[in-house]
C-alpha positions, -999 to 999 in steps of 0.1 A, spaced: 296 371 -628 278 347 -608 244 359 -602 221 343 -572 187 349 -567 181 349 -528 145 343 -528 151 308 -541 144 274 -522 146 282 -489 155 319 -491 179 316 -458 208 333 -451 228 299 -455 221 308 -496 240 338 -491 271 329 -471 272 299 -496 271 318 -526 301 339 -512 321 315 -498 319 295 -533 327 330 -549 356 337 -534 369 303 -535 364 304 -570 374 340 -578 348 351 -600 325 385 -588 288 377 -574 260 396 -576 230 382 -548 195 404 -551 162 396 -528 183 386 -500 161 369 -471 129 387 -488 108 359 -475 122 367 -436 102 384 -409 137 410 -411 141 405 -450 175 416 -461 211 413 -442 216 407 -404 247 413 -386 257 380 -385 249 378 -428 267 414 -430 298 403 -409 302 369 -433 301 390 -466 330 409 -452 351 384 -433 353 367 -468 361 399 -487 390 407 -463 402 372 -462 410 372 -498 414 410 -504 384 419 -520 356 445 -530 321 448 -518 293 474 -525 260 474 -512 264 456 -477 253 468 -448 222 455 -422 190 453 -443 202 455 -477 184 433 -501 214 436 -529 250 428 -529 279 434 -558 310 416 -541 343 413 -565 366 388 -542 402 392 -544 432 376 -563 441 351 -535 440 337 -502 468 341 -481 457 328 -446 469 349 -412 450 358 -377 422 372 -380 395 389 -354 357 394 -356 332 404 -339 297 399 -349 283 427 -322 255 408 -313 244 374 -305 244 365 -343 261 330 -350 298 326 -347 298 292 -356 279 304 -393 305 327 -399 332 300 -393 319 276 -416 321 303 -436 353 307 -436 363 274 -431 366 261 -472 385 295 -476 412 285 -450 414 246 -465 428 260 -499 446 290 -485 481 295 -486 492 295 -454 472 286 -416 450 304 -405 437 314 -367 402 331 -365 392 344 -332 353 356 -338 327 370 -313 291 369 -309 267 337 -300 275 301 -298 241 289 -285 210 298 -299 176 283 -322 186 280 -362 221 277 -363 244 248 -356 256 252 -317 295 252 -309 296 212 -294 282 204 -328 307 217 -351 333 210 -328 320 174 -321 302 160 -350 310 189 -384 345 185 -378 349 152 -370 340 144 -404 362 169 -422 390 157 -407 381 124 -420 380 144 -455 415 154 -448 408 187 -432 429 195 -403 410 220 -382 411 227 -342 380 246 -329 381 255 -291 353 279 -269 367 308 -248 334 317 -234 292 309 -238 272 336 -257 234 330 -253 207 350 -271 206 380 -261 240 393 -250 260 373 -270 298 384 -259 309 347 -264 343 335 -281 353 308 -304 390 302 -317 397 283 -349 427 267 -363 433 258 -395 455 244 -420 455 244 -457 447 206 -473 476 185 -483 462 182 -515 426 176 -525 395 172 -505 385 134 -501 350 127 -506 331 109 -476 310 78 -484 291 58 -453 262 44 -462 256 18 -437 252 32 -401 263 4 -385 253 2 -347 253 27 -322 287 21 -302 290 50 -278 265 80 -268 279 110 -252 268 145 -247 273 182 -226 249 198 -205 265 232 -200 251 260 -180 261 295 -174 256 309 -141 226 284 -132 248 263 -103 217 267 -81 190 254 -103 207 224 -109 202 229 -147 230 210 -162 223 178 -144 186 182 -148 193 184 -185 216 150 -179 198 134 -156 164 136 -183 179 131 -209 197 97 -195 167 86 -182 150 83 -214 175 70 -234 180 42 -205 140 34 -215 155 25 -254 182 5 -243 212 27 -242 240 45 -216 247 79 -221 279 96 -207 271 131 -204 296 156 -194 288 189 -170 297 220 -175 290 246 -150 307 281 -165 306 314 -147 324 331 -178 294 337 -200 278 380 -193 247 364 -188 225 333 -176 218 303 -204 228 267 -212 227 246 -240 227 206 -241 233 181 -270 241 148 -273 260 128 -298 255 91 -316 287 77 -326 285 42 -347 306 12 -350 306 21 -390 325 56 -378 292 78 -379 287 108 -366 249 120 -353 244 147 -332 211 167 -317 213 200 -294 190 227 -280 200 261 -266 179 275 -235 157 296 -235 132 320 -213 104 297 -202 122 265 -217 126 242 -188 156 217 -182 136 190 -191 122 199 -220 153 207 -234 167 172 -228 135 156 -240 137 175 -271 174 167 -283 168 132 -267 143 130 -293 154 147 -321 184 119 -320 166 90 -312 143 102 -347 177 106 -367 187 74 -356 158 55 -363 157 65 -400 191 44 -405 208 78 -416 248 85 -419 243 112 -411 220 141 -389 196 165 -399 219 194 -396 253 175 -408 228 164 -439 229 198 -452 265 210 -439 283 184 -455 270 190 -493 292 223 -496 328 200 -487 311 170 -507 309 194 -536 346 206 -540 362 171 -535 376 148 -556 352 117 -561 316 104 -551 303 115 -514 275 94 -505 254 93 -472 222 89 -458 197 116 -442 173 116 -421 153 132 -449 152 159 -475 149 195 -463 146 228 -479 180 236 -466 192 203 -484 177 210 -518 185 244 -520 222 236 -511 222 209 -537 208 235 -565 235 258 -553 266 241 -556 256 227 -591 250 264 -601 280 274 -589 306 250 -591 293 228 -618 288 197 -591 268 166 -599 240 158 -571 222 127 -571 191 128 -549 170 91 -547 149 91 -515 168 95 -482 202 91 -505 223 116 -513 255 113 -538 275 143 -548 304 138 -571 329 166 -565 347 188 -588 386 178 -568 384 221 -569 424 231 -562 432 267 -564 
């Protein structure tokens, strides 16, 4: 049995949904106590609970002790991992792109595609937005090999939620190839989405643009920056983010949900800046794909290496976890990373 102690490193929920994903992949029963016990809300959230059981009922599993608060969880996954449709809805507006990166390792080695349809939030602070799994996460996996399709029905914003994400994927032909850029290169292209949700009148989406443009013209570069007004979304938000891509085949993203009392600008200003900080640290990678990539690194075949920004608790704690669990090699030196892979196969 593989037993995590949740209070460790950074204590987050990404510890948990971690520890199960690498569970079930593996096979083998977990057993996960003081879960979040450092959080304001210790214990299980909706969006925690609903990743604990998307897991058990994509392989056919067992779990006791899950439901919102708990602090303990026995979860026994099942024999294998057949793929299919599947539906969930988080109920609130709880991260659907979390639960997909749950899921997404279990659909790689499953045995047939798979086609997740999942409810809840797309935008919102401490969790990777939609544009940036779709535009910077992903783009890298399919480099590793992956072959995933992620699309947006409809904008959730905190609090409502109510949006809608659909995922494709196939299982790998083969084994996951590691990813190894260590020289950014130049910046070759920057491009970005200002979406807002039922804002048309306040102009926010091209006051979003039109900032953020203006002070990235001030360092020397163009930004093509695409609009979205939506009407779809139950309820007024937006979200804007922006993306670095290099002549070396990087990808560096930065993004900021709105907010009550956030204004336009400040939210361009902030992901303006957040990118413009990743990109002067000569990084591969951003500070959000730093820690997202380690879990892939970890069960492919070979040395990953890449740059970051810098180290993180998230980062450290993932490192720490997929040696535990999988029996990866991590090689931290300063602002490089290198993670030789186990080439896991089921």
């Amino acid at each position: 049995m593989i037993e995590v102690d949740g209070s460790l490193h950074s204590g987050s929920g990404t510890l948990l949904r971690y520890s199960v994903a690498l569970a079930t992949l593996l096979g083998e029963p977990l057993h996960m106590t003081r879960i979040r016990i450092r959080r304001d809300k210790p214990g299980l959230r909706p969006q925690h609970l609903k990743a604990i059981q998307a897991c058990c009922v994509f392989s056919g599993g067992r779990l006791e002790g899950a439901e919102v608060g708990s602090l303990e969880i026995s979860y026994d996954p099942g024999p294998s991992l057949q793929g299919g449709n599947f539906h969930w809805d988080i109920g609130t507006a709880g991260s659907t792109t979390m639960l997909a990166y749950t899921l997404i390792p279990l659909a790689l080695f499953a045995k047939a595609p798979s086609r997740f349809s999942i409810h809840g939030g797309l935008f919102q602070d401490f969790a990777p937005s939609f544009f940036h799994m779709q535009r910077v996460l992903i783009p890298v996996l399919q480099e590793m090999g992956a072959s995933i399709q992620l699309t947006m029905v409809r904008p959730g914003f905190v609090p409502r939620g109510r949006g809608q994400i659909e995922m494709a994927i196939n299982p790998l032909n083969g084994l996951l190839m590691p990813f190894s850029v260590t020289d950014p290169g130049k910046v070759s292209q920057i491009e970005g989405v200002a979406l807002a949700s039922h804002l048309e009148k306040e102009r926010v989406a091209y006051r979003m643009a039109d900032h953020a443009q203006a002070i990235l013209r001030t360092k020397g570069y163009e930004a093509n920056i695409e609009i979205l007004e939506d009407k779809t979304s139950v309820q007024k938000g937006a979200a804007f983010f922006l993306r670095a891509r290099t002549d070396k085949g990087c990808f560096l993203g930065a993004d900021q949900a709105g907010k009550l009392g956030r204004r336009s600008e400040a939210i361009a200003g902030f992901v303006t800046s957040a990118l413009l900080e990743d990109l002067a640290t000569k990084a591969t990678t951003d500070r959000h794909l730093a820690d997202q990539l380690i879990l892939f690194a970890a069960l492919a075949r070979g040395k990953t290496r890449f740059v970051i920004p810098r180290l993180t608790d998230h980062i450290e704690s993932n490192l720490w976890l997929v040696e535990k669990i999988l029996g990866a090699v991590t090689n931290p030196k300063g602002n490089f990373l290198q993670i030789e892979g186990i080439g896991f196969h089921r």
